[in-house]
C-alpha positions as CSV (number, residue, x, y, z in Angstrom):
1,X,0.0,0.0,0.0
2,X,1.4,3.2,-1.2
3,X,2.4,5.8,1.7
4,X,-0.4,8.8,1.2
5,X,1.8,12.4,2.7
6,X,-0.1,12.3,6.4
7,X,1.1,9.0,6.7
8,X,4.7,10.2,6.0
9,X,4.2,13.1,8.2
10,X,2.8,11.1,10.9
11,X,5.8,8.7,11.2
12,X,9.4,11.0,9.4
13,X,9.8,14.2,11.0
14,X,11.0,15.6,7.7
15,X,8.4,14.2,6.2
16,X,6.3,16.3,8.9
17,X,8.7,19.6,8.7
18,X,8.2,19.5,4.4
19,X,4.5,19.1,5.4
20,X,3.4,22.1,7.7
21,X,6.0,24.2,5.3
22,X,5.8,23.3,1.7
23,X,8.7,25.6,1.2
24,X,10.6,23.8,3.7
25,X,13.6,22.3,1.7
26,X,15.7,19.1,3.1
27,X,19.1,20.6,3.1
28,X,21.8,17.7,4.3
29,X,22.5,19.4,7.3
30,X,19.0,19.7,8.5
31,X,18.1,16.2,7.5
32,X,21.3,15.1,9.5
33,X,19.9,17.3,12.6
34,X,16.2,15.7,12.0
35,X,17.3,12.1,11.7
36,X,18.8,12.6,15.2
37,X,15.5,14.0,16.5
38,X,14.0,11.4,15.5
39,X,16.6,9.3,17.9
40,X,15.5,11.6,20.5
41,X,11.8,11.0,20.3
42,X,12.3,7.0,20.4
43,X,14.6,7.0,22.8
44,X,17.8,6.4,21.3
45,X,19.3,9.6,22.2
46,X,18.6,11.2,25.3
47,X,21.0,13.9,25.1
48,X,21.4,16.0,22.0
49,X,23.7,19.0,21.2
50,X,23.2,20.8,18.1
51,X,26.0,23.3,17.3
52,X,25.2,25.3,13.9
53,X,26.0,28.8,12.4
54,X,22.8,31.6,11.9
55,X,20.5,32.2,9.5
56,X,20.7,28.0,9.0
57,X,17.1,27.1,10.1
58,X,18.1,25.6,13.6
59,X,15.6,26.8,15.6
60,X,12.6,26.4,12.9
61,X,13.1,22.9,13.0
62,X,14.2,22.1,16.7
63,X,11.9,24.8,18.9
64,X,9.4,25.1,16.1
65,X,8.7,21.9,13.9
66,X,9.7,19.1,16.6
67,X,8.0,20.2,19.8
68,X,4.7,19.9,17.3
69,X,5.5,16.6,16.0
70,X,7.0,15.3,19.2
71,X,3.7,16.0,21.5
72,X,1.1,15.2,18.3
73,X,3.1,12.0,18.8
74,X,3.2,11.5,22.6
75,X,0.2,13.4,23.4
76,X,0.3,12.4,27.1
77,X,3.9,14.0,27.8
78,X,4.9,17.3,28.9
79,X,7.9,19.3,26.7
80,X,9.7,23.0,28.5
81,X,11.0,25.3,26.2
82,X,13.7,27.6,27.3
83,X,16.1,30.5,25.8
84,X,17.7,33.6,26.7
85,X,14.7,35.1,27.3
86,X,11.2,34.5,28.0
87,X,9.9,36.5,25.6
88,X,12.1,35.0,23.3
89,X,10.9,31.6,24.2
90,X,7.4,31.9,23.8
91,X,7.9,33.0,20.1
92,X,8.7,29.9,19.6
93,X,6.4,28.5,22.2
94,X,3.6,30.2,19.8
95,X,4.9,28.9,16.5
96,X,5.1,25.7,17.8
97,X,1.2,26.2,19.1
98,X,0.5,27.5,15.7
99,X,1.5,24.0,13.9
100,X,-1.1,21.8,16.3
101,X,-3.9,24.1,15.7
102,X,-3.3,24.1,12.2
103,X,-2.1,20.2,11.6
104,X,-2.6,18.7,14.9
105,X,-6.7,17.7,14.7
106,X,-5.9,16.0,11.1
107,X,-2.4,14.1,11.7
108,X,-3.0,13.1,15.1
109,X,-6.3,13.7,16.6
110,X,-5.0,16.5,19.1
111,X,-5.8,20.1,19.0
112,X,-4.7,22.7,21.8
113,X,-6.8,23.4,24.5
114,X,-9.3,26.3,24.2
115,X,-8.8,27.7,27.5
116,X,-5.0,26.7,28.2
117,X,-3.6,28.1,24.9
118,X,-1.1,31.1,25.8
119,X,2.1,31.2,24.0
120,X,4.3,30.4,27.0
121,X,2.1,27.8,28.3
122,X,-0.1,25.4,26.2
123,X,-2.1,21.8,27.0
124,X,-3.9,19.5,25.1
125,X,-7.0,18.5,24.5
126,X,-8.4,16.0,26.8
127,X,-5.2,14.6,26.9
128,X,-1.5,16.0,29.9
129,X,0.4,17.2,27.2
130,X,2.0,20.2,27.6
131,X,4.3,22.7,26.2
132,X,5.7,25.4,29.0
133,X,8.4,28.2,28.2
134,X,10.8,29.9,30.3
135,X,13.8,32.1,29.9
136,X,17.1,30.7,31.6
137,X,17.1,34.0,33.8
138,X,13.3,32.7,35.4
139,X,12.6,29.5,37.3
140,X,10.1,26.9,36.2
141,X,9.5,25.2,39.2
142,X,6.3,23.1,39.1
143,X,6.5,22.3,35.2
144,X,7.6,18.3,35.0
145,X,9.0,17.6,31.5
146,X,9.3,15.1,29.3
147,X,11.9,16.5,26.9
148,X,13.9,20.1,27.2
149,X,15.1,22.1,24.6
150,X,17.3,24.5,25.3
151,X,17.6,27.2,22.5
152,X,20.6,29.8,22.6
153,X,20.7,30.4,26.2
154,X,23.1,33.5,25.8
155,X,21.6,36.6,24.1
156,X,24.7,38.5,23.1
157,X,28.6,38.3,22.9
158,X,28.6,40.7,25.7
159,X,26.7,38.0,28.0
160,X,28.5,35.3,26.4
161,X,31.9,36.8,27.5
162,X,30.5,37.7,30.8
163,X,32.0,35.0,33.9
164,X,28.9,36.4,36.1
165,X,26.2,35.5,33.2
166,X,28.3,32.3,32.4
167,X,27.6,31.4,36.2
168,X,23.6,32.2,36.3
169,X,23.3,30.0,33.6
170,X,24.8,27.0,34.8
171,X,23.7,27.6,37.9
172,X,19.8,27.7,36.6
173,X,20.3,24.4,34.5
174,X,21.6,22.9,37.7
175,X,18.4,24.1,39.3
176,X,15.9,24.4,36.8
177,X,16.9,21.6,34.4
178,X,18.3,18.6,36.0
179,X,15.8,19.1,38.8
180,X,13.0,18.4,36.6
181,X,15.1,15.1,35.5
182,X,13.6,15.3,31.8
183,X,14.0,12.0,30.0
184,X,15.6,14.2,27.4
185,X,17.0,17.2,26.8
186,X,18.1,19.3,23.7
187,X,20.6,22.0,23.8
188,X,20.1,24.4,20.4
189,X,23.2,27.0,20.6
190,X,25.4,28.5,18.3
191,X,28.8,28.4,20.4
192,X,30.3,31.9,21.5
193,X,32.8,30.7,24.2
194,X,34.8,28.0,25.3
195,X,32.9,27.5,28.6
196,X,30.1,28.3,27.5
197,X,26.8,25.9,29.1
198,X,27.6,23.4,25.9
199,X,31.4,23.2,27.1
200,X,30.3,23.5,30.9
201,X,27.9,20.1,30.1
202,X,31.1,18.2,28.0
203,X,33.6,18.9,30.7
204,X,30.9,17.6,33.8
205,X,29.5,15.5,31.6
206,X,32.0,13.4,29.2
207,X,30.6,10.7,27.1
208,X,26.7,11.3,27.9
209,X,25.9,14.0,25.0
210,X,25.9,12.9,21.5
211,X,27.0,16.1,19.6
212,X,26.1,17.8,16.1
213,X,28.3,20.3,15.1
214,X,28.4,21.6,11.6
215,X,30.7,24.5,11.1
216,X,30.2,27.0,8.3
217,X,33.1,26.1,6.5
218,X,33.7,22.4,6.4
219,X,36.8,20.2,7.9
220,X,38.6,17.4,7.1
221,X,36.1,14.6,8.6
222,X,33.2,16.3,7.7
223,X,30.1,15.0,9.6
224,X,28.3,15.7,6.4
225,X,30.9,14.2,3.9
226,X,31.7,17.6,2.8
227,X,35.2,18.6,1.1
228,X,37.1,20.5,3.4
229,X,36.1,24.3,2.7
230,X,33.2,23.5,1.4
231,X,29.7,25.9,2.4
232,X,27.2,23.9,4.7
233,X,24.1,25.5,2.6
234,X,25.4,27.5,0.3
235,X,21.3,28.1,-0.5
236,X,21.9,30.1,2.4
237,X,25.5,31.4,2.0
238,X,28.3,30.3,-0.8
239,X,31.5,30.2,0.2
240,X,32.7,33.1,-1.6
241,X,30.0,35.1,0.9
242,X,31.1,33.0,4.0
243,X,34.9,34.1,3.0
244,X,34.0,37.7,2.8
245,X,32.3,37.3,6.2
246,X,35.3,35.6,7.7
247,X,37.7,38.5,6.6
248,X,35.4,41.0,8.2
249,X,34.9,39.6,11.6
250,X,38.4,38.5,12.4
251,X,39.9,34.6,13.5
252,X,38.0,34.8,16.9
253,X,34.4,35.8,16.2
254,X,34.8,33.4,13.5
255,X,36.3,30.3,15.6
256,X,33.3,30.6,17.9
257,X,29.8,31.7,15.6
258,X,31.1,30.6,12.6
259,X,33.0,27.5,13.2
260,X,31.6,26.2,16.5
261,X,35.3,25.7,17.8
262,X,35.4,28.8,20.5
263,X,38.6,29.8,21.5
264,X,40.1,31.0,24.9
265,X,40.8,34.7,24.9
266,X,44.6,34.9,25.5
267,X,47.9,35.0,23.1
268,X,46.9,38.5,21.8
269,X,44.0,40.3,19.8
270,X,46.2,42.3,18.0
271,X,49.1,40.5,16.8
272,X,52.3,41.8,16.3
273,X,52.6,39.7,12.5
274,X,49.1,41.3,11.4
275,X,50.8,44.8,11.9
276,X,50.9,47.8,8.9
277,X,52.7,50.2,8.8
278,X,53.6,53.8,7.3
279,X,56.5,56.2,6.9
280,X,56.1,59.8,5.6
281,X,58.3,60.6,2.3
282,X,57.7,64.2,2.0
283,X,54.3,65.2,1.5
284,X,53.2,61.6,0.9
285,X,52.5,58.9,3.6
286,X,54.4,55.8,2.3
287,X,52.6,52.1,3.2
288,X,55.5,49.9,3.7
289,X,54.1,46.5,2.9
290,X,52.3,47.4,-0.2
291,X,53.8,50.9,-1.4
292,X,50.7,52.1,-1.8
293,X,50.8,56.1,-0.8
294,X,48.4,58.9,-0.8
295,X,48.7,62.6,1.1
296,X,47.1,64.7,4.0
297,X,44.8,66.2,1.3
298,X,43.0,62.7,0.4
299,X,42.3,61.9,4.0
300,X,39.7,62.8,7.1
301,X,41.2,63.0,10.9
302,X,39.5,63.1,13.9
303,X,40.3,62.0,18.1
304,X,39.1,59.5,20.1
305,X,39.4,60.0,24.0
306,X,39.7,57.7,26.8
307,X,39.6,59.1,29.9
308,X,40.7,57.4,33.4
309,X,38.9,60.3,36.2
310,X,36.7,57.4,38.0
311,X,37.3,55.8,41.0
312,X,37.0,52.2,38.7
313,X,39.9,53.8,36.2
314,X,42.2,55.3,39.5
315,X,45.0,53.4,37.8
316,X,44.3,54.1,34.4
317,X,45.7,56.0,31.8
318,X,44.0,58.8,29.8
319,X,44.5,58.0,26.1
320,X,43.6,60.2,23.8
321,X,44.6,59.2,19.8
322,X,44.5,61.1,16.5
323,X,43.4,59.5,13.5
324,X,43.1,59.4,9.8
325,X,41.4,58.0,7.3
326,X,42.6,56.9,4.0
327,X,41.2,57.0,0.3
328,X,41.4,52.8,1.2
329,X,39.3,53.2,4.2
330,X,42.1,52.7,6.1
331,X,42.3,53.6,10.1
332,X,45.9,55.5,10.1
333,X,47.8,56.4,14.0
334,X,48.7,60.0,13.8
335,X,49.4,60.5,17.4
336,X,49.4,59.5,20.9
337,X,49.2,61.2,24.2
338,X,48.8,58.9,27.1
339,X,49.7,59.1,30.5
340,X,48.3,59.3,34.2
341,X,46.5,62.8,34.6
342,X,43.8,64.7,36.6
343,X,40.8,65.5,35.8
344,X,42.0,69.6,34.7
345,X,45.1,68.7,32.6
346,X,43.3,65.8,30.8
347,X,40.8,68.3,29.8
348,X,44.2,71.0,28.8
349,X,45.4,68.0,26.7
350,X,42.7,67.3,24.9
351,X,41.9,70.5,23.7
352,X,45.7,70.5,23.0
353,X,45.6,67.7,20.7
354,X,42.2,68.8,18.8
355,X,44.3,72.5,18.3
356,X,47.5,70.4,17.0
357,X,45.6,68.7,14.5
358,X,42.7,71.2,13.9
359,X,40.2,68.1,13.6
360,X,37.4,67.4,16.2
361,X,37.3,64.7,19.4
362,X,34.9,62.0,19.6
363,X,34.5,61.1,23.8
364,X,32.3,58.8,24.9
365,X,28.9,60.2,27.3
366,X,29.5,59.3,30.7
367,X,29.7,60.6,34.0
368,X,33.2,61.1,34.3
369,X,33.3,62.9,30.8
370,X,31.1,65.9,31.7
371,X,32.9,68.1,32.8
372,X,35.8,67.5,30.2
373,X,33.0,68.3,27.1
374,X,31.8,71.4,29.6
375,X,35.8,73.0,29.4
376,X,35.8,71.6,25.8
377,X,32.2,74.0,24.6
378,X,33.7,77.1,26.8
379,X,36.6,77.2,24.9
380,X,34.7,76.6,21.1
381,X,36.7,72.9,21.1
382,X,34.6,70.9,18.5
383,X,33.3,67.4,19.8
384,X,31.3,64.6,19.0
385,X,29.6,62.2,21.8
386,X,30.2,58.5,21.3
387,X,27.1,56.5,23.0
388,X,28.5,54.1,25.7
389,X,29.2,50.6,24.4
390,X,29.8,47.8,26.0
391,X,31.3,47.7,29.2
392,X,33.5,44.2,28.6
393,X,36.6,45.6,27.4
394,X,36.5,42.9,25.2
395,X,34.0,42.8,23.3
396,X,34.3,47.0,22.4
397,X,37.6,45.9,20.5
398,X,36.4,43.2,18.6
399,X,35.6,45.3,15.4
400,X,39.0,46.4,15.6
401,X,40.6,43.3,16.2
402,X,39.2,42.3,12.9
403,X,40.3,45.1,11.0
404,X,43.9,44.9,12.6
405,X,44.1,41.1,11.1
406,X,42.9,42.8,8.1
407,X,45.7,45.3,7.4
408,X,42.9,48.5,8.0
409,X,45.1,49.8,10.5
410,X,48.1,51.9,9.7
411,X,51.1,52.6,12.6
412,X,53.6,54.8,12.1
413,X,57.3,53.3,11.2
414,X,58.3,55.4,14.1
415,X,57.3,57.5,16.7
416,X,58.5,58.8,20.2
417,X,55.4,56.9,21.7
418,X,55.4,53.9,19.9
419,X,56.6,51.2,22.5
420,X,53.8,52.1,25.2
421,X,51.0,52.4,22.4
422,X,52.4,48.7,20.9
423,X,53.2,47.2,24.4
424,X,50.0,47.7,25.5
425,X,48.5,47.1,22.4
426,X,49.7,43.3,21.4
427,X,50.0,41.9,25.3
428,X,46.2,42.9,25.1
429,X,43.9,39.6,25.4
430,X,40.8,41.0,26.3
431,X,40.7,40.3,30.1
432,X,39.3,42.0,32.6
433,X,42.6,43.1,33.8
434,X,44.7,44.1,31.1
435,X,45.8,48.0,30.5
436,X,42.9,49.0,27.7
437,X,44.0,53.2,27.5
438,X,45.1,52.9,24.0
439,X,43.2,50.0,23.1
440,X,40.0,52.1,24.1
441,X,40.3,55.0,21.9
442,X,41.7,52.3,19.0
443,X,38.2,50.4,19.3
444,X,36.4,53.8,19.4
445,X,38.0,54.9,16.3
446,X,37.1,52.2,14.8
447,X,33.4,52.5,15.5
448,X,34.0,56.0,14.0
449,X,35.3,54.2,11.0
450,X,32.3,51.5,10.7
451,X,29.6,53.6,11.4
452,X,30.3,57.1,10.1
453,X,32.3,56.4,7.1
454,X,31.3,53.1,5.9
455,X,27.9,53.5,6.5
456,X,28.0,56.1,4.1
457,X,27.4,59.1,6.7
458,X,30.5,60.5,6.7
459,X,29.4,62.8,9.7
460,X,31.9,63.8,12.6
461,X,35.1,63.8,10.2
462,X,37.2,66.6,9.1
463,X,39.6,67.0,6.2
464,X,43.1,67.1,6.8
465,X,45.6,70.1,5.6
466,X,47.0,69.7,2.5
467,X,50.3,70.1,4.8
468,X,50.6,66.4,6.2
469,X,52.4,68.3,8.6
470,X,50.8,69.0,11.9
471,X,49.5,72.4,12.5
472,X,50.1,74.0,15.9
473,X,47.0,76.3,16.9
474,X,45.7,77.4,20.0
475,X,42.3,75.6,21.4
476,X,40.6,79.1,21.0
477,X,41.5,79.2,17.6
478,X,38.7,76.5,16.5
479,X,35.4,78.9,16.9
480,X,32.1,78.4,16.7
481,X,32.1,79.9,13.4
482,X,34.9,77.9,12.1
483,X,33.2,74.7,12.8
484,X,33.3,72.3,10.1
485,X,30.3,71.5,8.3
486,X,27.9,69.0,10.1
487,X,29.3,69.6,13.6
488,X,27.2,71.0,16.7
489,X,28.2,71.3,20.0
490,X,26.0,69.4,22.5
């Protein structure tokens, strides 16, 4: 007797995925990831990791597709959703809702309850299942559960990198999760950090989790029988795009989202072998490695300012870093002036440095900086506010770590503050504790980089003098009136 589609539906969950979503299309790697579901819902796998790069229809099929088939199934057994966020997880706590209303009645002869149908908590029909959501950062005491699935319990690089939010994590699995002793769970993450709750569970856990992990770009020993570099979906991303994204992110946002191999922050973010650098030949500034030149004339400046007046930066530096911009795009050190001040001279020496290269200072809005961009208005000192980023040291210089392994960042051949700047600058790993003066203002400038010039707004920059020479003025010289086009004091 010939298989009509419910029946295939009914019994293969890609039959059932390619059934609620005729658009669905069985890809290899989600066919690998359903076949192992499958093994999940008979019992054959009891602890599943699945490890996959974004935008490659992970969560559709795991917090979506097989908590519908899974309870249409096993009508009498009780699933809990979790992610980041509660809101988060009943999206998918809906979806999944969505597919039993629609498909449940005719595949399996169970609908949703009437009057227990909320996204974050859903029954059955005159039968116990139950589908309840939760975000890691809330309990779920008095749910029991069946099956958990766990999808992408960190939010953000910024958590991810976090020790604290690595902690709450675990420590709600180890209270929320294991307490509920599921018959099985399913972790759903794309990997941002090496101990991470996915490396937590294989380090406590050795042997018990059988793990899919498909990286963008494939390895020798594919899982998929892929040739090493080839794309996982290239329906979704070729390789040629998947290159182009590895250049722009840099090695280690690539190692962990892209590759599902996180590595340990340490050994340097900015290495020494990755550095470019420039000499000036007159009027022209000379690149050394590819000879490429171009003059003051062609280029924008502008300063970035770190500033150490809190009681959390007592034994920090003030940096405070003039910048270029080249017809490449190119981030280019003009100048450095770092050292251990108080709160009046910092403000002398920036207003210094924006007279001795006529440009305007981009300082980030805080409490400590107030007073500096006060001085700074009274004495017609052009400025721009930079919005506070993140506060993991870390994560800010991330987009510059990836243009440093790219070669957009240009250091002088020679300068009288060189060794400090590069010191600090290549023994920097991202920890909590390492000097970050320089570093700051680098990862500022290069936010100035991304998201004024790139993004095509060209706002907050200033064209240099044809003299590539610096220009000595005093900070009252820069008036009001003499402002540069598209600058305001605030």
């Amino acid at each position: 007797m010939d298989l009509t589609l419910e029946d295939i539906a009914r019994s293969s969950f890609a039959g059932f995925s390619g059934y609620v979503d005729p658009t669905w299309a069985p890809f290899p790697h989600v066919r690998l990831v359903a076949e192992a579901l499958e093994d999940v819902e008979s019992g054959k796998i009891q602890k599943l990791m699945v490890f996959l790069p974004g935008q490659h229809g992970k969560s559709t099929l795991v917090s979506r597709n097989f908590p519908a088939w899974y309870l249409g199934r096993n009508p009498d057994r009780a699933m809990i959703l979790a992610s980041y966020g509660a809101s988060y997880a009943a999206l998918w706590g809906r979806r999944a809702r969505d597919v039993v209303q629609r498909f449940g009645p005719a595949l399996f002869g169970v609908d949703v309850r009437r009057d227990s149908s909320a996204a974050d908590h859903w029954e059955l029909q005159d039968h116990r299942g139950v589908m309840h959501t939760a975000g890691v950062d809330g309990p779920i005491t008095g749910h029991s559960a069946d099956v958990v699935v766990i999808d992408d319990p960190v939010k953000s690089r910024e958590e991810a990198e976090s020790q604290t939010m690595r902690d709450k994590t675990v420590e709600w699995y180890k209270s929320s999760v294991v307490s509920r002793r599921p018959k099985s769970q399913i972790l759903l993450m794309t990997r941002w950090h090496e101990q991470d709750l996915a490396g937590w569970l294989l380090e406590t856990e050795p042997g018990e989790w059988t793990v899919i992990s498909l990286p963008a770009l494939a390895k020798v020993g594919d899982a998929l029988g892929r040739a090493p570099g080839e794309a996982l979906c290239p329906a979704f991303l070729t390789r040629e795009k998947l290159l182009q994204v590895q250049r722009t992110v840099g090695s280690y946002v690539w190692a962990s989202m892209w590759d599902q191999t996180p590595t340990p922050i340490g050994g340097g973010m900015f290495k020494p072998k990755h550095a470019r650098r420039y000499r000036l030949d007159g009027d022209e500034y000379v690149v050394r490695d590819d000879g490429t030149t171009f003059t003051a004339a062609q280029c924008d400046r502008f300063l970035t300012v770190d500033t150490a007046t809190s009681e959390e930066k007592k034994n920090c530096q003030t940096a405070i870093s003039s910048w270029a911009v080249d017809p490449r795009g190119r981030l280019v050190l003009l100048d450095v002036d770092m050292d251990w001040l108080e709160a009046p001279e910092i403000m002398r020496r920036v207003a210094s440095m924006c007279a001795k290269w006529n440009t305007v200072a981009w300082i980030e809005e805080n409490s400590t900086s107030k007073h500096l961009l006060q001085f700074m208005e009274s004495q017609h000192v052009v400025f721009r506010l930079l919005k506070p980023g993140s506060r993991s040291k870390f994560t800010r210089a991330l987009p510059a770590s990836a243009m440093w392994e790219q070669g957009q960042i240009l250091f002088p051949e020679v300068a009288e503050w060189s060794s400090p700047v590069e010191r600090q600058l290549f023994h920097f790993s991202g920890a909590d504790s390492d000097d970050a003066d320089f570093v700051d203002t680098l990862a500022y400038a290069a936010r100035v980089v991304l998201e004024e010039i790139r993004s095509g707004s060209g706002s907050g920059l200033q064209p240099m003098s044809s003299d590539s020479r610096p220009k000595q003025y005093l900070p009252s010289g820069i008036s009001a009136s003499g402002r540069p086009p598209g600058f305001e004091r605030r």
